[in-house]
C-alpha positions in Angstrom: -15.4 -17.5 -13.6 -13.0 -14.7 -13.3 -11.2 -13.0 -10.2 -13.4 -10.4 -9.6 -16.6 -13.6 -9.4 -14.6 -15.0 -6.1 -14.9 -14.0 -2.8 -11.4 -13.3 -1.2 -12.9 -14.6 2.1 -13.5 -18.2 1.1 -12.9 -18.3 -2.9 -16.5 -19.3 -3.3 -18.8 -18.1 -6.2 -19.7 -14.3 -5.1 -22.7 -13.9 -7.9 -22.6 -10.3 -8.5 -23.5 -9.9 -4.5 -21.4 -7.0 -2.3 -21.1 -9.4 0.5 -20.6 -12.8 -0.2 -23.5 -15.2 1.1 -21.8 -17.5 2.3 -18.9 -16.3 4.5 -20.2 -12.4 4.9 -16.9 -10.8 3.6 -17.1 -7.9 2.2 -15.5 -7.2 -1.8 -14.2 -3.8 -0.9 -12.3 -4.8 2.7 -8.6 -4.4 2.4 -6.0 -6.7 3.6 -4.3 -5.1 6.0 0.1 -4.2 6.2 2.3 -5.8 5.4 0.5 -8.6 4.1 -0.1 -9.2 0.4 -2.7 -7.1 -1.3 -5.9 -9.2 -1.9 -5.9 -10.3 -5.4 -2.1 -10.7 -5.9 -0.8 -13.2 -8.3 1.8 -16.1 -7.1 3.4 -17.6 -10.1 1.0 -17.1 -12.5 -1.1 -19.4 -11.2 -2.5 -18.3 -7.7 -4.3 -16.0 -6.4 -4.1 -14.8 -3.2 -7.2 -14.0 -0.8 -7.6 -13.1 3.1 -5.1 -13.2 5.8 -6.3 -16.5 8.2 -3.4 -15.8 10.4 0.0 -15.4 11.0 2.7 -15.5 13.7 6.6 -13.8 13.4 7.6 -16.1 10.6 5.0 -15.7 8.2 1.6 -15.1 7.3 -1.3 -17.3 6.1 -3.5 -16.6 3.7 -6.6 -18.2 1.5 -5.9 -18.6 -1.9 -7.2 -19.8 -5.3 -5.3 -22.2 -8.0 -6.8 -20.7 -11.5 -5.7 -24.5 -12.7 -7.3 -26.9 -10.6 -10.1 -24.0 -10.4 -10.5 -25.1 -6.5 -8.9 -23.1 -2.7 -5.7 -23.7 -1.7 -4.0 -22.4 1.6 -0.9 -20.1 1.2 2.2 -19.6 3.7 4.0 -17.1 2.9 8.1 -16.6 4.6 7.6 -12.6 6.3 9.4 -12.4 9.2 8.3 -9.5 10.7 11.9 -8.7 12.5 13.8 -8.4 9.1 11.2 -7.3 6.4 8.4 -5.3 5.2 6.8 -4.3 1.9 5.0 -1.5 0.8 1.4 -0.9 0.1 1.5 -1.0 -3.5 4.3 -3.8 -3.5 4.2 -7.5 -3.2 7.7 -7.9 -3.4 9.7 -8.0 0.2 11.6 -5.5 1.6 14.6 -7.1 3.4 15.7 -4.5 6.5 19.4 -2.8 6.4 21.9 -5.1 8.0 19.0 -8.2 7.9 19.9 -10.0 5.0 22.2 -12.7 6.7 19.5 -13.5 9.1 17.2 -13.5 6.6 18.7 -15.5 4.2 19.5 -18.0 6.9 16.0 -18.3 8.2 14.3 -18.2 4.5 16.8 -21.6 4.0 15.0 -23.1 6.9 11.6 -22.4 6.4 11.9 -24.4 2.8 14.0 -27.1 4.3 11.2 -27.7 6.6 8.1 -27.6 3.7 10.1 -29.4 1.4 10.7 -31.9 4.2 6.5 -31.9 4.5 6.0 -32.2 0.8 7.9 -35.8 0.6 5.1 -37.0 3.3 2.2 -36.4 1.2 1.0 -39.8 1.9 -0.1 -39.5 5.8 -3.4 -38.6 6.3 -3.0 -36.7 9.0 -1.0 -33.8 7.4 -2.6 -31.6 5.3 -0.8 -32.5 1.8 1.9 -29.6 0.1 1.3 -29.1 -3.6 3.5 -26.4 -4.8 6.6 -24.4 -3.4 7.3 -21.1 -5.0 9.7 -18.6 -5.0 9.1 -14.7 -6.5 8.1 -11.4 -4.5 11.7 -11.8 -2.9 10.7 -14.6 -0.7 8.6 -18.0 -0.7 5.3 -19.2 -1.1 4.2 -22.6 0.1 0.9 -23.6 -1.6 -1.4 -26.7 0.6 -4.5 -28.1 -0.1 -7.7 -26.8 1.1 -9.6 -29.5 3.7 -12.7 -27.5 5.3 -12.4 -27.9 8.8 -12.6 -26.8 12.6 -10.3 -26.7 14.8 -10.4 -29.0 17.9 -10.6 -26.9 20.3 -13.7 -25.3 18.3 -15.1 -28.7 17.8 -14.9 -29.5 21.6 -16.1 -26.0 22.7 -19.6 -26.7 20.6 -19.9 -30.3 21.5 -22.9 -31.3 23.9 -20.5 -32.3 26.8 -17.0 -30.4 25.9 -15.1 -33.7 26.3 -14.7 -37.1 24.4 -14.7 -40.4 26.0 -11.8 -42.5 25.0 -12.6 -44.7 22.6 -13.6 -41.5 20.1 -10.4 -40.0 21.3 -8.5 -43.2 20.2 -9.9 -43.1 17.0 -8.7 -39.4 16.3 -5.6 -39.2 18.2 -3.8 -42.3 17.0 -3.6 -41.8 13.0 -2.2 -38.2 14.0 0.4 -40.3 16.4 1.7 -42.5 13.5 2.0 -39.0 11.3 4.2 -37.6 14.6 6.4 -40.8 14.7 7.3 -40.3 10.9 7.6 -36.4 11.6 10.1 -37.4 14.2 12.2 -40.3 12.3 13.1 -37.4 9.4 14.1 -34.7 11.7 10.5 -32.6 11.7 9.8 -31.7 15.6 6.1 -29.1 14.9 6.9 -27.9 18.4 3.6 -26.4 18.7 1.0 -28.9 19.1 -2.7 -27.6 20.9 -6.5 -27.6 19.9 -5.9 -25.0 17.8 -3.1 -26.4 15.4 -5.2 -29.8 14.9 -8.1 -29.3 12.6 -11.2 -31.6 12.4 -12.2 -32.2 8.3 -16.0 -33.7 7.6 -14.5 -36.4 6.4 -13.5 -36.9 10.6 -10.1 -36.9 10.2 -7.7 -34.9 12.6 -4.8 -33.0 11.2 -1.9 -31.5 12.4 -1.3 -27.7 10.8 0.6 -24.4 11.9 4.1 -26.1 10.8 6.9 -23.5 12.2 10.7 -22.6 12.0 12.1 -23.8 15.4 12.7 -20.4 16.5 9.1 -19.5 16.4 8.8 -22.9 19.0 11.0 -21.2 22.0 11.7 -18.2 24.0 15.5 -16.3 23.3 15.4 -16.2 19.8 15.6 -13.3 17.5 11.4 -14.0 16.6 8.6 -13.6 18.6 7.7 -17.0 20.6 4.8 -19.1 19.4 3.8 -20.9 22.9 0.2 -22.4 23.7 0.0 -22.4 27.8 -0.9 -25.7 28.9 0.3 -27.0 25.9 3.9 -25.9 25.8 6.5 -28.3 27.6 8.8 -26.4 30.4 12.3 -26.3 28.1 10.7 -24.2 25.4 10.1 -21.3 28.0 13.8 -21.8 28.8 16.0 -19.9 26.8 18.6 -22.0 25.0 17.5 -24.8 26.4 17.1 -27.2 23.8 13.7 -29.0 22.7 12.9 -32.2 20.3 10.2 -35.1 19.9 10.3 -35.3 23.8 8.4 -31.7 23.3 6.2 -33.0 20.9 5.1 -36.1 23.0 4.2 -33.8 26.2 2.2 -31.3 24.1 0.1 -34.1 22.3 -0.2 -36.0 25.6 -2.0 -32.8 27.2 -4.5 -32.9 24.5 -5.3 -35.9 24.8 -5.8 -35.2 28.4 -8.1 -31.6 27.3 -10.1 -34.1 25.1 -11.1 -36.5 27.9 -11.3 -34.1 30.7 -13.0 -31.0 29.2 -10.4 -28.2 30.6 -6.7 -27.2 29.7 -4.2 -28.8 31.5 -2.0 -26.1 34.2 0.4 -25.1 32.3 4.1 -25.9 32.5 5.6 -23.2 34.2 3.0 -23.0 37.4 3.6 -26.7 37.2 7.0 -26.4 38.1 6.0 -24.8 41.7 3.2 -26.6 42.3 2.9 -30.0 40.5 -0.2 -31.7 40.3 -2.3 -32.9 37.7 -6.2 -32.6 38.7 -8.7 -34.7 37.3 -12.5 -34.4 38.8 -13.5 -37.9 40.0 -16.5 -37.9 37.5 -13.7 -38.4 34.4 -11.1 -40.6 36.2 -14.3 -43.2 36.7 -14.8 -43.8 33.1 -10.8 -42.6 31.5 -9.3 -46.1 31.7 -6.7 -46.4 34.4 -4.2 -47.4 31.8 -4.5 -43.9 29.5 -4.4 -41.7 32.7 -0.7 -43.3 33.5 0.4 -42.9 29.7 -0.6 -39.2 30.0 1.3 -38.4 33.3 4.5 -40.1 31.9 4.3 -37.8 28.7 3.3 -34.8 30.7 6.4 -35.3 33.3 7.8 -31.7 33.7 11.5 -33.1 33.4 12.5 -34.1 30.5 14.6 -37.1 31.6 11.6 -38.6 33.6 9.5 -38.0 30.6 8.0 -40.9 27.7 10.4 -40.2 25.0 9.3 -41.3 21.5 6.0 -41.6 19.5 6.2 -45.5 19.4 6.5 -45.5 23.4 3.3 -43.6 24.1 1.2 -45.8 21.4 2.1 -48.5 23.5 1.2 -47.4 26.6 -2.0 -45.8 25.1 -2.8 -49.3 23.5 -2.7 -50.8 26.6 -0.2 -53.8 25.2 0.1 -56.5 27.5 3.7 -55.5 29.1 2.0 -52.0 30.0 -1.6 -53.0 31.4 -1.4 -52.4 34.9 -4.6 -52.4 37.6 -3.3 -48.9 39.4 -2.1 -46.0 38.9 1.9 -46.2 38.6 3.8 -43.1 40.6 0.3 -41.3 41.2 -1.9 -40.2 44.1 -5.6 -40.8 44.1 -7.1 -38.2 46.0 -10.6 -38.4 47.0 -12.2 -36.2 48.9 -15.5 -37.6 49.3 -16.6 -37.7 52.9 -16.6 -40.8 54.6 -20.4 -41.3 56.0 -20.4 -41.0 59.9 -21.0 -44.3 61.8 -22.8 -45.2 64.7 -21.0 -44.8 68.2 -19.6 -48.2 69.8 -20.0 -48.1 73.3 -16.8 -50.2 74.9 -17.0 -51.5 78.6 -13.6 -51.0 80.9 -12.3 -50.5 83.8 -9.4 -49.0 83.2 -9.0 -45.7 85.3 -9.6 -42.2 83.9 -6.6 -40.9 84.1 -4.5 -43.5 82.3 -6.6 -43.3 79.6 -5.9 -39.4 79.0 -2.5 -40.1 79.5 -2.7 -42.7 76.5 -4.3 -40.5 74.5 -2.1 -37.6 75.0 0.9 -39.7 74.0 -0.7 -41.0 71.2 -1.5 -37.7 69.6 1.9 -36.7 70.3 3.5 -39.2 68.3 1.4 -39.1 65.4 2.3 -35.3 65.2 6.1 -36.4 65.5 5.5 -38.9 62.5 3.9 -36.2 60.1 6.5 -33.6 61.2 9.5 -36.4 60.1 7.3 -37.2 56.4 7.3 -33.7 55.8 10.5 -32.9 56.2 12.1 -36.0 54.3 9.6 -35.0 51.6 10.9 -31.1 51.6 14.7 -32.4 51.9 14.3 -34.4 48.6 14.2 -37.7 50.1 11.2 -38.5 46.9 11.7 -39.2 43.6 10.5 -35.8 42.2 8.9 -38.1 39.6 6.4 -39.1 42.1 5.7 -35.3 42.8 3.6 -35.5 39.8 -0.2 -36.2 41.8 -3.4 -36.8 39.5 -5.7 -35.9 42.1 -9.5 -36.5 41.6 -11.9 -34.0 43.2 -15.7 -34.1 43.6 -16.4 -31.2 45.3 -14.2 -28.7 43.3 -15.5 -25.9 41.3 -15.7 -26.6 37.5 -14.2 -24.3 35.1 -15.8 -24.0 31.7 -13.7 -22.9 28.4 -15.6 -20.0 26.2 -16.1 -20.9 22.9 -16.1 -18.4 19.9 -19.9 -17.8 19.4 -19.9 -15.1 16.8 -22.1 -15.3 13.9 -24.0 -18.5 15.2 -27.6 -18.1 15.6 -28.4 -17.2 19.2 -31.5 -19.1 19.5 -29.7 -22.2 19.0 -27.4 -21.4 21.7 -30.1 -20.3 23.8 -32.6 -23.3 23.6 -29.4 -25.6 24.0 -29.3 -27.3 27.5 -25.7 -28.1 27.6 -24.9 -24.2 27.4 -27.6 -23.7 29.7 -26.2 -25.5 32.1 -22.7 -24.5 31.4 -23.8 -20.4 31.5 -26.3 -17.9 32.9 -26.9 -17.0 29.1 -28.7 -13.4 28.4 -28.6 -10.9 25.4 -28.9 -7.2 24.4 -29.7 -6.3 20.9 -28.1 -4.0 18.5 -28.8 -3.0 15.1 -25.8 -4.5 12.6 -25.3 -4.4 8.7 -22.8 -7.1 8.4 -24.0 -9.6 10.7 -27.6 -11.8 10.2 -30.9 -10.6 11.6 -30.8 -13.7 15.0 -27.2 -13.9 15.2 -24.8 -13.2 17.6 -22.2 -10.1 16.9 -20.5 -10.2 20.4 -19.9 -12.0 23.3 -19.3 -10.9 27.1 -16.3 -13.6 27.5 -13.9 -13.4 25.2 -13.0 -16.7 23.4 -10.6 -18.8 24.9 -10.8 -18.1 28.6 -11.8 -20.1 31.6 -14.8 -19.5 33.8 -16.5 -20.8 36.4 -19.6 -23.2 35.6 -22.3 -20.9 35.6 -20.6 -17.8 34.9 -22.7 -14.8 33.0 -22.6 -15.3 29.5 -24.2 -12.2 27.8 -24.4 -12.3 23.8 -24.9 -8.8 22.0 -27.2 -9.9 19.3 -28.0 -8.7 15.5 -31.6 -7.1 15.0 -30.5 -6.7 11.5 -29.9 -3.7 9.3 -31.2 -0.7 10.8 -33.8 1.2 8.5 -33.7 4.7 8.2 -36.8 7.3 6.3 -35.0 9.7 4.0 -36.0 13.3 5.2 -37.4 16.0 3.2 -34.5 17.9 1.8 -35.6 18.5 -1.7 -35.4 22.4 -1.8 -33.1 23.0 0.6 -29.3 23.9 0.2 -27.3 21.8 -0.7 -25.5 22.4 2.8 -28.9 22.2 4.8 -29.7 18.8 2.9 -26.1 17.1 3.5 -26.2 18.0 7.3 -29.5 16.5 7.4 -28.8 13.2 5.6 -25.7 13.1 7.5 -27.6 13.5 10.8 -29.5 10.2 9.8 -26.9 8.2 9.4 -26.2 8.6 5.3 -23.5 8.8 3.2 -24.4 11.7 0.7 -23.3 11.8 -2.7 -23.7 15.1 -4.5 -24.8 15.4 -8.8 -24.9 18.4 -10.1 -27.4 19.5 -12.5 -28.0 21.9 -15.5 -29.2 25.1 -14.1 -31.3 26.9 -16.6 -31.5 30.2 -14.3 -34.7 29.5 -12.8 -33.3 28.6 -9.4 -31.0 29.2 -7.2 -27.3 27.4 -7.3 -26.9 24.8 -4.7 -30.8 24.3 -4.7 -31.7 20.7 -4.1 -33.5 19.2 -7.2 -34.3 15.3 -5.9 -33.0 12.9 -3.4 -32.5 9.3 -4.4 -34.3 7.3 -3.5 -37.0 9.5 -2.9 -37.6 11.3 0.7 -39.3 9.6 3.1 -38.4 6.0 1.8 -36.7 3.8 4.3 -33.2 2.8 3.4 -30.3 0.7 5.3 -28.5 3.3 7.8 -25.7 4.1 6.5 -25.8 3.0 3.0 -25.6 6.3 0.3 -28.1 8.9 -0.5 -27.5 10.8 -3.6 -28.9 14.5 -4.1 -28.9 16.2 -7.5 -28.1 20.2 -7.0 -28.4 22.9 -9.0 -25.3 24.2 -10.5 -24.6 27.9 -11.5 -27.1 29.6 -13.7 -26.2 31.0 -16.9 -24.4 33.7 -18.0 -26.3 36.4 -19.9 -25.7 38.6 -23.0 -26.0 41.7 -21.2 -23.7 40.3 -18.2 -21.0 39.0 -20.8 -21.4 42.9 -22.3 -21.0 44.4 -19.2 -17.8 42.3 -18.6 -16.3 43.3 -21.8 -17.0 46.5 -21.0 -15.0 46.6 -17.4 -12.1 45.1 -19.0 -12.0 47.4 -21.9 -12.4 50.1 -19.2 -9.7 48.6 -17.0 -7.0 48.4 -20.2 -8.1 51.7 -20.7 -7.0 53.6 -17.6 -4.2 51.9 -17.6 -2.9 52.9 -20.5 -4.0 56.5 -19.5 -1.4 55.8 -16.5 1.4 54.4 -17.8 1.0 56.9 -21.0 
């Protein structure tokens, strides 16, 4: 199987087919600049497919080893602030008065992969294979492991929330990887749904590895952050970060995973610290997990868990760290209390001393609430225990979007869950590139937060639109072109032998044939006359004028 057999959208098998069958890209779609050219080479030995993603350090791409004839993933070091290429290059560019920076960064990024490729071993790291350097930078070469992401695994799932016994068994081999990531000097920085992929084999496993600089704000790249992921120091410039960073941003997966929405993030934390979790979840979360969670996600660093092995433990539930409440937290519940029935009391006492009791009872209670408030404002707490996990059952439900696109909307239609989770309706619209059934476009955007209930309209394929070829044959070959072009062709023009019969520019045949029905958009070619013949007596005539013309002017010039 050569190069030009693979699709450069998922390196499988295209068999002679435009648009492969089983990811829908396209052969002739260009990668876009400054990213490598699809196709390009890597040591001889790779070859490099379509861009999956990319951030201000580098890009990400799909690739192919012609060895081990199987994908591979390729990251490549293009920081966008000190270097470019060129279209037809796929060597870097490095930027006038950027090559310190450059260099400097470039010995970082393979410090860090090298650093990856000694931990081959840990199942929850997607193993590194190769490391080359050519094209005037580096190329780091992974294995392939088809997967989802976890936030696109959660997103699809009947309830959009694990319970924590299947949270256990996914979150804990990835918590042994961190704890080694940590003890050789690896912090990822960048942990969310997104950077932790689900394999079939149901493994989880932390991707998206990062220079540090990409991890913070102040730094001479564009930040990398995941709201309500992202601990408080990394939005502070120079302040520094480390496993500490790590241990919040897993901890507040954990805590999407189990309660179905993404945690507030850091920085509106730090105005308004709480930590809501509907009643519903804190029933069945064990009470044990929700106090490892707030001690990792403590906005503070100093009150926060600091080390991998610290939050196993507490997330274990070992014996020195089973507890029967929760430690440091409020439980909030704002269930009403049902009303009871009136007691009727006999006494004597007087009217008016009884209003008089009351008054002064009401007035100190005011005078006790007035004092708890202001000891609380002055500080007087341990802003540790500012941290409130409060549980809500009246509260209204937010939902996160999932990416829908190019899933069969039936399926999402006749599902309950996202009936009951969405008001879902559709329009239809004609579409080339996207299967009769299946869903082009969404209303939501991926990613964002509703209300339950919410709208939910799905722009849906009717498939190729089919088109009848009008009656041009005849025309000119203007007239014809404007009418093909009117309904919805691409025209290609032949031109055809002319043996003076007809007039140039006379349309001989459309193909296919007019009045057949063909995919809008696709190409139409019509064969034209060309210019008729030149004649004996017109070639004569010629010759004539230009013996004529020499002629007079030598008459004039003598």
């Amino acid at each position: 199987m050569g190069i030009d057999d693979l699709c450069m959208g998922c390196m499988s098998e295209l068999y002679g087919e435009k648009q492969c069958p089983k990811c829908g890209f396209y052969v002739d779609s260009p990668q876009i600049s400054p990213f490598l050219p699809l196709k390009s080479q890597i040591g001889d030995k790779y070859i490099v497919g379509k861009l999956l993603s990319s951030n201000s350090e580098g890009a990400t791409y799909i690739g192919y080893d012609t060895e081990r004839r199987c994908p591979v993933i390729v990251r490549e070091y293009l920081p966008e602030r000190f270097a470019t290429r060129t279209i037809d290059s796929a060597s870097l560019i490095i930027k006038e008065h950027c090559e310190e920076e450059f260099s400097r960064y470039f010995d970082e990024f393979l410090s860090l992969w090298r650093g990856l490729a000694r931990l081959r071993g840990h199942s929850a790291l997607v193993p590194v294979t190769d490391i080359v350097e050519c094209n005037n930078t580096a190329y780091v070469i992974s294995e392939y492991v088809e997967s989802i992401s976890l936030r696109e695994f959660l997103l699809k799932s009947k309830t959009g929330y694990l319970n924590w016994d299947k949270a256990k068994a996914l979150f804990m081999p990835v918590l042994t990887s961190l704890e080694t990531l940590h003890s050789v000097g690896i912090i990822h920085g960048g942990i969310s749904p997104d950077n932790l992929m689900l394999g079939r084999d149901g493994k989880l496993r932390l991707t998206s590895f990062s220079i540090s600089e990409i991890r913070r704000e102040g730094t001479a790249f564009s930040p990398e952050l995941f709201d309500g992921y992202t601990p408080l120091e990394q939005y502070r410039v120079n302040m520094e970060y480390g496993s500490w960073s790590d241990i919040y941003a897993f901890s507040a997966v954990i805590y999407r995973a189990l309660v179905g929405t993404v945690p507030q993030d850091a920085v509106s934390r730090s105005t308004n610290d709480q930590l809501i979790i509907p009643a519903r979840y804190a029933e069945i979360i064990p009470v044990y997990v929700i106090n490892a969670l707030v001690n990792a996600m403590q906005l503070e660093v100093e009150d926060r868990t600091k080390d991998a092995e610290t939050l196993r433990e507490e997330l274990s539930a070992t014996p020195s760290n089973v507890i029967s409440s929760y430690s440091g937290v409020n439980i909030v519940n704002e269930e009403k209390t049902p009303a009871k029935e009136p007691v009727v009391v006999q006494n004597d006492t007087p009217a008016w001393k009884i209003v008089l009791i009351t008054f002064l009872i009401i007035v100190g209670i005011g005078l006790l609430g007035l004092g708890g408030y202001m000891l609380y404002s002055n500080g007087f707490f341990d802003k540790k225990e500012s941290t409130i996990v409060e549980t809500v059952s009246e509260e209204v439900e937010m939902i996160e979007v999932a990416d829908f696109t190019n899933t069969s909307y039936d399926m999402i239609a006749q599902n309950s869950v996202q009936n009951e989770r969405f008001t879902i309706s559709c329009k239809m619209e004609y579409s080339s590139s996207v299967e009769k059934g299946y869903i082009i476009s969404q209303s939501i955007e991926p990613g964002k937060s509703v209300p339950k209930g919410s709208p939910l309209v799905f722009t849906v394929s009717l498939g190729p639109e089919y088109v009848g070829i009008p009656a041009v044959v005849g025309f000119t070959q203007e007239e014809a072109e404007s009418r093909l072009v009117a309904s919805g062709f691409e025209v290609t023009v032949l031109t055809v032998n002319n043996d003076g019969s007809h007039t140039e520019g006379e349309v001989l045949e459309v193909i296919p044939s007019q009045g057949t029905k063909k995919i809008k958009g696709e190409e139409v070619v019509i064969k034209v006359y060309g210019p008729a013949p030149v004649t004996e007596a017109e070639t004569e005539e010629e010759t004539s004028t230009e013996e004529t013309s020499e002629f007079n002017i030598i008459n004039i010039f003598g």
